[in-house]
C-alpha positions as CSV (number, residue, x, y, z in Angstrom):
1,X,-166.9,-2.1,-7.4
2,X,-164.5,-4.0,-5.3
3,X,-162.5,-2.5,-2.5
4,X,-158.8,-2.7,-2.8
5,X,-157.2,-2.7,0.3
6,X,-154.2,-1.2,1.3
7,X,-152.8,-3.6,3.7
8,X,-153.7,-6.6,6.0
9,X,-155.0,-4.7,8.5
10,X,-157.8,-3.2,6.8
11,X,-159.1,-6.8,5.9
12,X,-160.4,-7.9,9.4
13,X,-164.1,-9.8,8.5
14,X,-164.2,-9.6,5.2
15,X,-163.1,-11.5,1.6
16,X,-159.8,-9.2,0.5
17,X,-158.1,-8.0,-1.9
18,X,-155.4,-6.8,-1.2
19,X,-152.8,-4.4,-3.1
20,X,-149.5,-5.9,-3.6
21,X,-147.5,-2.7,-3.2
22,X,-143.9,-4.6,-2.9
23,X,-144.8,-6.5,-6.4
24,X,-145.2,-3.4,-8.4
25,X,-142.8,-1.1,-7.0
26,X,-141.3,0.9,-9.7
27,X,-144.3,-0.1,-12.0
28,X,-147.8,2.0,-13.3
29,X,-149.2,-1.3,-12.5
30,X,-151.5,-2.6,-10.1
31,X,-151.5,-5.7,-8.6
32,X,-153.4,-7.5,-6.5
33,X,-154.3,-10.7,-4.5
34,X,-157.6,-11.9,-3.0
35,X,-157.3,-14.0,0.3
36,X,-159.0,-16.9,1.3
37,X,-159.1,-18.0,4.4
């Protein structure tokens, strides 16, 4: 299983993803973005 991060913090040497907590405000949904960099 993939981690799910909580914010860019927790991301520091690794491939993220990252929850997009602003995007689903409001929503049951969960949303999320892996970085690249």
């Amino acid at each position: 299983m993939v981690r799910i991060y909580n914010d860019i913090t927790e991301t520091v040497g690794n491939t993220p993803l990252v929850r997009l907590n602003r995007v689903t405000k409001g929503l049951e949904a969960t949303v999320v973005a892996k970085l690249e960099f």
